[in-house]
mmCIF file of the N, C-alpha and C atoms, coordinates in Angstrom:
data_MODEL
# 
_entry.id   MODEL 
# 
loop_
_atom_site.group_PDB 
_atom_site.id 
_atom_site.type_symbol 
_atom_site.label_atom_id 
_atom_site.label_alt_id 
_atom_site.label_comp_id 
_atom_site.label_asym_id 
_atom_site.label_entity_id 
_atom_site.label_seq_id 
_atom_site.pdbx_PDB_ins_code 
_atom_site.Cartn_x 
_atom_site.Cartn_y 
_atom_site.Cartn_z 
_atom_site.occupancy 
_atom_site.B_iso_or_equiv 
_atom_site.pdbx_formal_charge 
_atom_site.auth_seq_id 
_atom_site.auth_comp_id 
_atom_site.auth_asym_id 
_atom_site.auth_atom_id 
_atom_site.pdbx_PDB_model_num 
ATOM 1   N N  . UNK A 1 1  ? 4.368   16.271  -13.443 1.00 0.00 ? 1  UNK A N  1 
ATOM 2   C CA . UNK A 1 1  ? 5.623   15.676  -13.043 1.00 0.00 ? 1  UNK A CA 1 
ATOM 3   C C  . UNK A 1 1  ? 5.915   14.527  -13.996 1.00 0.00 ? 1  UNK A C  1 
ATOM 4   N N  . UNK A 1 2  ? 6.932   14.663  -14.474 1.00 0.00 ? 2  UNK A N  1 
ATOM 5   C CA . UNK A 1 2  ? 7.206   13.859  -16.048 1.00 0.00 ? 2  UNK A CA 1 
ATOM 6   C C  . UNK A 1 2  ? 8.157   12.826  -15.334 1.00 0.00 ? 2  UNK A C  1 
ATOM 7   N N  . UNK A 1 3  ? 8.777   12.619  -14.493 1.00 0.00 ? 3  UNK A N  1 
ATOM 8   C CA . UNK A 1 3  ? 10.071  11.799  -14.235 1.00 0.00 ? 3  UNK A CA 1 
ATOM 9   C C  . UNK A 1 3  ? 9.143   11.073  -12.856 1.00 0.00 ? 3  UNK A C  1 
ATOM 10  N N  . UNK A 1 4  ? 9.942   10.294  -12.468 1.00 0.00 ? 4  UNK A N  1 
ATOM 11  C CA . UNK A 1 4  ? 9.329   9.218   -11.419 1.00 0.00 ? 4  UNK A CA 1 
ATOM 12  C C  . UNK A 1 4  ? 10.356  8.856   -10.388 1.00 0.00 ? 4  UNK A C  1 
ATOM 13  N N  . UNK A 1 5  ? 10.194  9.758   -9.564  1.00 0.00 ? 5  UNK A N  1 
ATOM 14  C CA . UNK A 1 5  ? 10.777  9.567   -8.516  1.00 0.00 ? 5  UNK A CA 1 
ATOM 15  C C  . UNK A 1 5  ? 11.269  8.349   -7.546  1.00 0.00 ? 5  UNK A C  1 
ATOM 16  N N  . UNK A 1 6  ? 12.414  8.237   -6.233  1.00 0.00 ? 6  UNK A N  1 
ATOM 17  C CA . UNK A 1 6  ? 12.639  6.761   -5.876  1.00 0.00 ? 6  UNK A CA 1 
ATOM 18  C C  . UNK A 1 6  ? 11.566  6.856   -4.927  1.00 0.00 ? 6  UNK A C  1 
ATOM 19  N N  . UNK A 1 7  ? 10.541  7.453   -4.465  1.00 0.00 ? 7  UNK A N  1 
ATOM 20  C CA . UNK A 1 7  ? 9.596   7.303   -3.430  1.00 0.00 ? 7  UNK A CA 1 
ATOM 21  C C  . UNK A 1 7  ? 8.177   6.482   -4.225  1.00 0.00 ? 7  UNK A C  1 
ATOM 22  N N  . UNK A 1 8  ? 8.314   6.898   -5.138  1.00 0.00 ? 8  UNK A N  1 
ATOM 23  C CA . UNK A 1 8  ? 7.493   6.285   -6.194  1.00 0.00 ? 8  UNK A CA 1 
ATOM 24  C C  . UNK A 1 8  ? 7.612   4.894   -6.746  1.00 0.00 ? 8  UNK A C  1 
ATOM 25  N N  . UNK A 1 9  ? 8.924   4.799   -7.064  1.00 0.00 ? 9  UNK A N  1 
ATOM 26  C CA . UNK A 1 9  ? 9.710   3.547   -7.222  1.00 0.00 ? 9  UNK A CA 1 
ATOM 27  C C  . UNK A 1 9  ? 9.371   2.840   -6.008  1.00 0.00 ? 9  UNK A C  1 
ATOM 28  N N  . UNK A 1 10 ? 9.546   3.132   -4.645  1.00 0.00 ? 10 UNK A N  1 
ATOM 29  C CA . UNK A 1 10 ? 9.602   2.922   -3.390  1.00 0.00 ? 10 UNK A CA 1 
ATOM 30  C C  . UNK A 1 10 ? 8.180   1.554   -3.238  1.00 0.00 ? 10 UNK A C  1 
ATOM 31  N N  . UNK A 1 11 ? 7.294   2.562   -3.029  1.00 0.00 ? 11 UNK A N  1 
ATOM 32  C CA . UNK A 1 11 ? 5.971   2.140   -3.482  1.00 0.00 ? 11 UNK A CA 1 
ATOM 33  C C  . UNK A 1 11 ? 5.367   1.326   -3.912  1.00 0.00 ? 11 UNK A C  1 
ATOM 34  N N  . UNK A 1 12 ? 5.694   1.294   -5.380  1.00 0.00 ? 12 UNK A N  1 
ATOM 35  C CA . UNK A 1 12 ? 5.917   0.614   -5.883  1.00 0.00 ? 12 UNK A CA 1 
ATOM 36  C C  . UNK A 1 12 ? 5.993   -1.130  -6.009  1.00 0.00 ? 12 UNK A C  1 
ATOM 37  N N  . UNK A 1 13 ? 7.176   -1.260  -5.515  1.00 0.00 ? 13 UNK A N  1 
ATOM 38  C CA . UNK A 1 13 ? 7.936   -2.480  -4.939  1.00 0.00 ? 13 UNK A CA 1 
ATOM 39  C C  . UNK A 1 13 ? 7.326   -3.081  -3.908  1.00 0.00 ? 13 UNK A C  1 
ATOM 40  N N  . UNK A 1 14 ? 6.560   -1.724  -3.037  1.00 0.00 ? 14 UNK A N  1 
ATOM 41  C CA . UNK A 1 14 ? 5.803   -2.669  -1.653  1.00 0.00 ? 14 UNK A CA 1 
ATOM 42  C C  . UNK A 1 14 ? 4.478   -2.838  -2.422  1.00 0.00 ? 14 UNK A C  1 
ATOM 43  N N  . UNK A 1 15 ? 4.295   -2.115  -2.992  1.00 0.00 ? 15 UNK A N  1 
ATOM 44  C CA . UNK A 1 15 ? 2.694   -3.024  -3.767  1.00 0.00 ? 15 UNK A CA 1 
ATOM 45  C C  . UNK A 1 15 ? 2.608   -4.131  -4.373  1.00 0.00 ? 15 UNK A C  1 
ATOM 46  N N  . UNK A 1 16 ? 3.877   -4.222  -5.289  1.00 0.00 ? 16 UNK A N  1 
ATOM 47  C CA . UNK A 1 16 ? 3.775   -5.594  -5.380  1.00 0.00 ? 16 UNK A CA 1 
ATOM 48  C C  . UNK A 1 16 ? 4.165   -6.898  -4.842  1.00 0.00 ? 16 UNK A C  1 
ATOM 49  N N  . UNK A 1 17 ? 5.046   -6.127  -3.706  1.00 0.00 ? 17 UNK A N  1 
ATOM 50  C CA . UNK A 1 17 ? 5.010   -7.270  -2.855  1.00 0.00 ? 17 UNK A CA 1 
ATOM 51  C C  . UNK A 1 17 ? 4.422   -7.135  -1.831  1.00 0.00 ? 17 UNK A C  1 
ATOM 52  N N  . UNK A 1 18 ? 3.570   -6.871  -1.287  1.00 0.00 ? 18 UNK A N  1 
ATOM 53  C CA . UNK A 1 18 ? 1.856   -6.811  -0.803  1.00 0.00 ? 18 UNK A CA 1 
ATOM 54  C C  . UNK A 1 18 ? 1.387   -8.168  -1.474  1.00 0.00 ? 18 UNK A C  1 
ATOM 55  N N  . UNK A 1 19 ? 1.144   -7.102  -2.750  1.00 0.00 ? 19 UNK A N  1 
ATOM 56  C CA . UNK A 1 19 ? 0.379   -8.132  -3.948  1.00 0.00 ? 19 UNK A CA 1 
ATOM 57  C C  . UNK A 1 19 ? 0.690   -9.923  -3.639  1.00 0.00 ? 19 UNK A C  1 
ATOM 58  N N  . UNK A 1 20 ? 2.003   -10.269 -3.860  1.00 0.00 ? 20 UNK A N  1 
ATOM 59  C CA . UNK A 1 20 ? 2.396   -11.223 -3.962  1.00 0.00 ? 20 UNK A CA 1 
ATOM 60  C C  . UNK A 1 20 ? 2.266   -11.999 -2.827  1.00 0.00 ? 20 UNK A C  1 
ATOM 61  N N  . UNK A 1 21 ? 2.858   -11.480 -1.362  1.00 0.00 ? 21 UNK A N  1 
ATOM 62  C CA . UNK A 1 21 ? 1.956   -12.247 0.019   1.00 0.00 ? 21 UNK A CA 1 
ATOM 63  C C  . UNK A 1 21 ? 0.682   -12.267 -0.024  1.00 0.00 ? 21 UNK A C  1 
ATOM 64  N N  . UNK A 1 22 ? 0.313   -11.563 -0.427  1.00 0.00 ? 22 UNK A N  1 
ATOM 65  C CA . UNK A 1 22 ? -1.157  -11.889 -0.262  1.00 0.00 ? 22 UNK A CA 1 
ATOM 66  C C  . UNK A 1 22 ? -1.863  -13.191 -1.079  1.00 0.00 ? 22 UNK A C  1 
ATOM 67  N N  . UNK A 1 23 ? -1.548  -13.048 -2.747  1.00 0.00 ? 23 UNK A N  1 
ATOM 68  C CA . UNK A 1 23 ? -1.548  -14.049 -3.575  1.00 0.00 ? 23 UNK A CA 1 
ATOM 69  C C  . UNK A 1 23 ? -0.894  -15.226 -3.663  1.00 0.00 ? 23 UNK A C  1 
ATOM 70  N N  . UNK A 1 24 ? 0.294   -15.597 -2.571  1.00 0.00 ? 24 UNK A N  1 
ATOM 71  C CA . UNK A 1 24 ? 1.157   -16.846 -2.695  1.00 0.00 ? 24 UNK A CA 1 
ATOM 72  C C  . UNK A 1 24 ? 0.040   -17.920 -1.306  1.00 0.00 ? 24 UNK A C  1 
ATOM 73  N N  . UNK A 1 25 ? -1.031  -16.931 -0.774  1.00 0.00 ? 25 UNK A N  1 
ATOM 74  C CA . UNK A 1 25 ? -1.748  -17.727 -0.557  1.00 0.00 ? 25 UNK A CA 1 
ATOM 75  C C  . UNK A 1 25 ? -0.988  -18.425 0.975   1.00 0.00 ? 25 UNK A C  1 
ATOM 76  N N  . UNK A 1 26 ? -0.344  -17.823 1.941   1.00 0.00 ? 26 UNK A N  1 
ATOM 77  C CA . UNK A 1 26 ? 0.565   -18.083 3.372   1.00 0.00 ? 26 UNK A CA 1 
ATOM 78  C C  . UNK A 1 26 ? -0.654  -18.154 4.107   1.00 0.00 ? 26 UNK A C  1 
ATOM 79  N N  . UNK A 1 27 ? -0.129  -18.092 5.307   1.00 0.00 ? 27 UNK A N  1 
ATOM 80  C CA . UNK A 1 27 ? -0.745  -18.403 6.606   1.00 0.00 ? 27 UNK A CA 1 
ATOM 81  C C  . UNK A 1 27 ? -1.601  -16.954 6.414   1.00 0.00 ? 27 UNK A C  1 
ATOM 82  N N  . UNK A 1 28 ? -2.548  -17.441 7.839   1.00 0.00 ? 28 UNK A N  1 
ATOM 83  C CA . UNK A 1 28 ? -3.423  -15.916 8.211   1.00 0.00 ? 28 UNK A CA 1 
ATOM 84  C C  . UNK A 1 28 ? -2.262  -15.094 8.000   1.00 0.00 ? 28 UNK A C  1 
ATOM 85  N N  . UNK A 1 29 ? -2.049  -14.807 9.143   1.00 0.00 ? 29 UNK A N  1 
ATOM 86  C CA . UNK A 1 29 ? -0.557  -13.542 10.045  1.00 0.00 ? 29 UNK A CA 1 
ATOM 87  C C  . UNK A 1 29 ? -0.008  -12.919 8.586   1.00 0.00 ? 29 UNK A C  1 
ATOM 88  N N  . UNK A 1 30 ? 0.333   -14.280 7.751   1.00 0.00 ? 30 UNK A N  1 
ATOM 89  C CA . UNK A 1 30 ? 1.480   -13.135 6.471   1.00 0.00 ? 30 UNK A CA 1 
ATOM 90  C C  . UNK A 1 30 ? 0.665   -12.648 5.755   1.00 0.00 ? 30 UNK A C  1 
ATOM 91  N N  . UNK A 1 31 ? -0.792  -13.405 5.547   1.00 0.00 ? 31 UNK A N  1 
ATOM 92  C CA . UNK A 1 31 ? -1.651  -12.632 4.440   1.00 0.00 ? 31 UNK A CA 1 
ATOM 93  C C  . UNK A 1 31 ? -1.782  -11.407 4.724   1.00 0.00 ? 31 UNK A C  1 
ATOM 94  N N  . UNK A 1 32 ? -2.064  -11.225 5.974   1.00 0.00 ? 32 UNK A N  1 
ATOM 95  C CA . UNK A 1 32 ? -2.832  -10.008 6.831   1.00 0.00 ? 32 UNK A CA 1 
ATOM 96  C C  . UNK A 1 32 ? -1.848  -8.636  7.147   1.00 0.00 ? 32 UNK A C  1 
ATOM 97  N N  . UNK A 1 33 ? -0.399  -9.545  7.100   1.00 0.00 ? 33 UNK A N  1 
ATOM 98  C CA . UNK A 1 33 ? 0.319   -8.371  7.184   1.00 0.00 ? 33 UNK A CA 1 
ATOM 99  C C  . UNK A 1 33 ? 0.687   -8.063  5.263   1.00 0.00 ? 33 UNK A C  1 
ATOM 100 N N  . UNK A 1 34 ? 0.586   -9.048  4.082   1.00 0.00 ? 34 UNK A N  1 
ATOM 101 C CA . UNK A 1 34 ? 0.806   -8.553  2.735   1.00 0.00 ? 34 UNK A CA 1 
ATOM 102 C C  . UNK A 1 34 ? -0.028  -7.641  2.742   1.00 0.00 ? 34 UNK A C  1 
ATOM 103 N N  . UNK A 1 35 ? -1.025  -7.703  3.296   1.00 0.00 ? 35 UNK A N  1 
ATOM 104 C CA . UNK A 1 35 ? -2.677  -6.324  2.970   1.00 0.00 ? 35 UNK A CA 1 
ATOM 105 C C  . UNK A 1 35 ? -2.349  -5.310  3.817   1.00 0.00 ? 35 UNK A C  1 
ATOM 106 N N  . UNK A 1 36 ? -1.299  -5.327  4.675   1.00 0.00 ? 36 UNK A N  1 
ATOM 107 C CA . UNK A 1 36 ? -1.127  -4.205  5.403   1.00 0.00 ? 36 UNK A CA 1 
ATOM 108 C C  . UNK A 1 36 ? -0.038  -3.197  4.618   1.00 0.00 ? 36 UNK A C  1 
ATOM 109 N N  . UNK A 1 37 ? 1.000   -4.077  4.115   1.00 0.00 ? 37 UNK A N  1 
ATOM 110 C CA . UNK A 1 37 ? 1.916   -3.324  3.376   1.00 0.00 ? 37 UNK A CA 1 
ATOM 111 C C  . UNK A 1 37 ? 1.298   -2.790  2.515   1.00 0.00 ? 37 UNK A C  1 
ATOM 112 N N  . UNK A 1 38 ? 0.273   -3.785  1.655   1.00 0.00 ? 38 UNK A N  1 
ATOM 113 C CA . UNK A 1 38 ? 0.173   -3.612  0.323   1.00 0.00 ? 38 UNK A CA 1 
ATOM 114 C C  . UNK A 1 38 ? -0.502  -1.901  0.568   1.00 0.00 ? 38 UNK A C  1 
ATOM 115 N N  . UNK A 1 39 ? -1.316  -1.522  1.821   1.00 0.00 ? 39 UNK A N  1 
ATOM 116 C CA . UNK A 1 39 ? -2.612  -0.520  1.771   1.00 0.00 ? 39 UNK A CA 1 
ATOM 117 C C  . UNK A 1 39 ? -1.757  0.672   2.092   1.00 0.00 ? 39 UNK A C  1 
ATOM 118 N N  . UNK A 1 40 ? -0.223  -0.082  2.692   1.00 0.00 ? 40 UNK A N  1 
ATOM 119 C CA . UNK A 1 40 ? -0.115  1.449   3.303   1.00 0.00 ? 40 UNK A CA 1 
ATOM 120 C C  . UNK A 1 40 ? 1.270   2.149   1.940   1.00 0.00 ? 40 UNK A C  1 
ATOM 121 N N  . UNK A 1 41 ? 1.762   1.202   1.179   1.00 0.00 ? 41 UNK A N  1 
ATOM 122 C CA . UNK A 1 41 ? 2.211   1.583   0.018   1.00 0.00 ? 41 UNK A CA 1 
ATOM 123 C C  . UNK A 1 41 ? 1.283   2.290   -0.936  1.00 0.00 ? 41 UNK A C  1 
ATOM 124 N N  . UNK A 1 42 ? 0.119   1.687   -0.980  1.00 0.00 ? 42 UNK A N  1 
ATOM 125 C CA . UNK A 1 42 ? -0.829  2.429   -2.114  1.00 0.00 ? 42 UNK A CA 1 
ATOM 126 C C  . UNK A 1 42 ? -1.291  3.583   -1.341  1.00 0.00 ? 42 UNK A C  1 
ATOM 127 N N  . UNK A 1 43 ? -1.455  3.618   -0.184  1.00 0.00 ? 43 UNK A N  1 
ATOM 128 C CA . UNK A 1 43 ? -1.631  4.839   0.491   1.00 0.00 ? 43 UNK A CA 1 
ATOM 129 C C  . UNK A 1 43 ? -0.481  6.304   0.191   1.00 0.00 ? 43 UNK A C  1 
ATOM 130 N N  . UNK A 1 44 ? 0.967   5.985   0.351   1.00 0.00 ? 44 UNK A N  1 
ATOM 131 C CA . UNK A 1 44 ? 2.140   6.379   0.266   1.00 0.00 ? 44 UNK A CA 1 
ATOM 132 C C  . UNK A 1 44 ? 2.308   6.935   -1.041  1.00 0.00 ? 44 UNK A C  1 
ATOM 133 N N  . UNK A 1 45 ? 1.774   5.750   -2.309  1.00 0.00 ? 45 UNK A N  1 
ATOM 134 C CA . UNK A 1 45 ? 1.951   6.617   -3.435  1.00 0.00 ? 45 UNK A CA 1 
ATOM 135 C C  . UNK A 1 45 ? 1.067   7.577   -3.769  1.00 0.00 ? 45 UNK A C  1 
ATOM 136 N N  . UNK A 1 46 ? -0.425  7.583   -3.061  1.00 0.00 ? 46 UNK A N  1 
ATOM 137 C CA . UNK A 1 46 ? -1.546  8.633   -3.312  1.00 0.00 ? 46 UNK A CA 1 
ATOM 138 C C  . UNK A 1 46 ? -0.892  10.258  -2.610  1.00 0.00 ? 46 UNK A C  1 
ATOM 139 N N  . UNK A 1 47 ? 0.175   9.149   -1.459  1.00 0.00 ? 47 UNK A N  1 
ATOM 140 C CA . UNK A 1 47 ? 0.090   10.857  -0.810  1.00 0.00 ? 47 UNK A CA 1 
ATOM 141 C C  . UNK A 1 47 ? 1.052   11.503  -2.132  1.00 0.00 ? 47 UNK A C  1 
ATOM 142 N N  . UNK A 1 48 ? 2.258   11.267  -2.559  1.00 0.00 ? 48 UNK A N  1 
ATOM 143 C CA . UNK A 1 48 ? 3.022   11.246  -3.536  1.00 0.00 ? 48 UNK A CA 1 
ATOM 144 C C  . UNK A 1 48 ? 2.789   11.681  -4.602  1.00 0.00 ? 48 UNK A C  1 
ATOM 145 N N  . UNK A 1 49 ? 1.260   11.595  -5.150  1.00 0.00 ? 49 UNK A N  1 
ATOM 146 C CA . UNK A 1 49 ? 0.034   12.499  -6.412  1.00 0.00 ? 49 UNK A CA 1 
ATOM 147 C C  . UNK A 1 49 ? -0.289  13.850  -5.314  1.00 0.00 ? 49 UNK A C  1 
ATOM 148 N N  . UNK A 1 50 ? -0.041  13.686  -4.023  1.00 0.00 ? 50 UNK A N  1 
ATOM 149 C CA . UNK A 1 50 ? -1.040  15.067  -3.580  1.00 0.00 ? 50 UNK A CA 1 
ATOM 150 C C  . UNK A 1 50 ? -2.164  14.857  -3.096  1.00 0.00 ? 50 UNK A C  1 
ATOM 151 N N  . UNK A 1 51 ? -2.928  13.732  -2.919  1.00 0.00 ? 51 UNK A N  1 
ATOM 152 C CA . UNK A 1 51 ? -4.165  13.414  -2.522  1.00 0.00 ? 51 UNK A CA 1 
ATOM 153 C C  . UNK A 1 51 ? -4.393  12.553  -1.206  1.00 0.00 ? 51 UNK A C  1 
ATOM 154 N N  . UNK A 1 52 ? -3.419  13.741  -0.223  1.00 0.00 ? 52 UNK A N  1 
ATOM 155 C CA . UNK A 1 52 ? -3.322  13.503  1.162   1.00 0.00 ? 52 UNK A CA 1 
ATOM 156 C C  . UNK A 1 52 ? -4.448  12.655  2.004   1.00 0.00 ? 52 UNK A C  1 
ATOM 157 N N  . UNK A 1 53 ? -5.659  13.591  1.870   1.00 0.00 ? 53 UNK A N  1 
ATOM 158 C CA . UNK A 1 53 ? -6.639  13.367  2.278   1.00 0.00 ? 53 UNK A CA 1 
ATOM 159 C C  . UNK A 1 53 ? -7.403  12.211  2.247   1.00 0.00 ? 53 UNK A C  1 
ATOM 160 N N  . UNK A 1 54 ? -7.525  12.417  1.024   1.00 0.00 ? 54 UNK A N  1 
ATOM 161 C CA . UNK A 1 54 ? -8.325  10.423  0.413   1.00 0.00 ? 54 UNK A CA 1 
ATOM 162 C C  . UNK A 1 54 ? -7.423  9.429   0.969   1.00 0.00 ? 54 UNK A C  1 
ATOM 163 N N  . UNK A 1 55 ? -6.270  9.677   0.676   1.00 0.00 ? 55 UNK A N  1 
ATOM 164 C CA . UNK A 1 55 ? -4.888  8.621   1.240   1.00 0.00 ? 55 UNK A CA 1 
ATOM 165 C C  . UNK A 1 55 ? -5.429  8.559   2.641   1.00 0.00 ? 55 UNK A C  1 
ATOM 166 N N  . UNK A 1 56 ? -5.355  9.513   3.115   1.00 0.00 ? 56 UNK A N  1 
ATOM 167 C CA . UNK A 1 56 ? -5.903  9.353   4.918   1.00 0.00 ? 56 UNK A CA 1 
ATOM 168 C C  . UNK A 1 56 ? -7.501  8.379   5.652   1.00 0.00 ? 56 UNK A C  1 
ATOM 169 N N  . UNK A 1 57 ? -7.991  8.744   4.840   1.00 0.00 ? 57 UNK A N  1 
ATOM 170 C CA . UNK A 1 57 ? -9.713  8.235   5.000   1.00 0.00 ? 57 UNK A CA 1 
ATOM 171 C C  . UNK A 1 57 ? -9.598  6.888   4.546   1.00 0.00 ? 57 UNK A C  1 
ATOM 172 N N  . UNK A 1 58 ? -8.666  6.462   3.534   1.00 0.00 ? 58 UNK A N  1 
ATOM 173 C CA . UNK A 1 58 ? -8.726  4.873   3.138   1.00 0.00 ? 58 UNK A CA 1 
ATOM 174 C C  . UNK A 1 58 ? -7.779  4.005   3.790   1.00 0.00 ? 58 UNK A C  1 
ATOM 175 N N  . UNK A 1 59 ? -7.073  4.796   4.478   1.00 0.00 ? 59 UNK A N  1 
ATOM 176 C CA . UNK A 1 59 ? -5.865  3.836   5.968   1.00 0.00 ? 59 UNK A CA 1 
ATOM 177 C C  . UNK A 1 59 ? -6.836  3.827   7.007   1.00 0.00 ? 59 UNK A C  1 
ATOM 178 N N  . UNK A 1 60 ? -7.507  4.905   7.525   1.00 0.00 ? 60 UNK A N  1 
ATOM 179 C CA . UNK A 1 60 ? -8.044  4.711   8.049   1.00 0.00 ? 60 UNK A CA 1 
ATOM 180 C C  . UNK A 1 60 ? -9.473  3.918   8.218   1.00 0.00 ? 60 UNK A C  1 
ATOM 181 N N  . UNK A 1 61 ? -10.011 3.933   6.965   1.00 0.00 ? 61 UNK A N  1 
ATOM 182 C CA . UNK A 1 61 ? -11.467 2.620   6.486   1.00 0.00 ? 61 UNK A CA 1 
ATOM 183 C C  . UNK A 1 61 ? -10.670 1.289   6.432   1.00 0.00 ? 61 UNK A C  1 
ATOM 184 N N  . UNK A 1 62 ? -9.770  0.744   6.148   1.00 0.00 ? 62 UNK A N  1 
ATOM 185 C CA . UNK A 1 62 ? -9.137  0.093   6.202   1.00 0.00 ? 62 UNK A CA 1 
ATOM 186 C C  . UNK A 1 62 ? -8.864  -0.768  7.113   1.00 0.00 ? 62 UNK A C  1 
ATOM 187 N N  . UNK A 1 63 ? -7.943  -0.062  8.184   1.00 0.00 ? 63 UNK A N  1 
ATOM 188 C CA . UNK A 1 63 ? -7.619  -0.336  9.444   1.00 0.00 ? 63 UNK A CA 1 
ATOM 189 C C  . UNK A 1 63 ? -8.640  -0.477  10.487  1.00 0.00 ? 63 UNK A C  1 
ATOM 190 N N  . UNK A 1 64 ? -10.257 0.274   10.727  1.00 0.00 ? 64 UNK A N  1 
ATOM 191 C CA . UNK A 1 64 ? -10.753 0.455   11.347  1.00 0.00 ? 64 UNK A CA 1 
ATOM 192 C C  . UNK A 1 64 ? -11.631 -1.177  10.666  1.00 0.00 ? 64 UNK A C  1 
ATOM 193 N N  . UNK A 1 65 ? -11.451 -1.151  9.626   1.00 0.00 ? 65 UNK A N  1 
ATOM 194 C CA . UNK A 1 65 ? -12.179 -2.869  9.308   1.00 0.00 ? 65 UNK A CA 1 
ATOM 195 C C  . UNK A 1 65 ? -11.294 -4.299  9.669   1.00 0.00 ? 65 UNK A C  1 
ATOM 196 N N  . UNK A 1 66 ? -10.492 -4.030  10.075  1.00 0.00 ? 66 UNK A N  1 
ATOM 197 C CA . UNK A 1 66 ? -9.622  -4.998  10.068  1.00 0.00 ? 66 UNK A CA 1 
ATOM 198 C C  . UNK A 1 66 ? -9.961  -5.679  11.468  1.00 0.00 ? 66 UNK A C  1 
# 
């Protein structure tokens, strides 16, 4: 797949702004929810490669650590 889709784009945008709550260094609550976006965007773009599965097992290792 040569072109890059807006779900990709999508993604994207929440990773790095994940990234960025998390790194601007806020309260508990916003950090905790930047790591939530950030996991379930990087999750979103794995499903997006096809790699449903792994995407699934790492929301769920994730979440079950939280």
């Amino acid at each position: 797949r040569g072109r890059v889709g807006i779900y990709d784009r999508i993604c994207f945008i929440f990773r790095v702004l994940g990234g960025l709550a998390v790194a601007s260094n806020p309260s508990p609550y916003y950090g905790a929810l930047g790591l939530v976006v950030a996991a379930v965007a990087g999750c979103g773009w794995l499903v997006s490669l096809g790699v449903s599965f792994v995407s699934l097992v790492l929301v769920m290792v994730y979440f079950g650590g939280m």
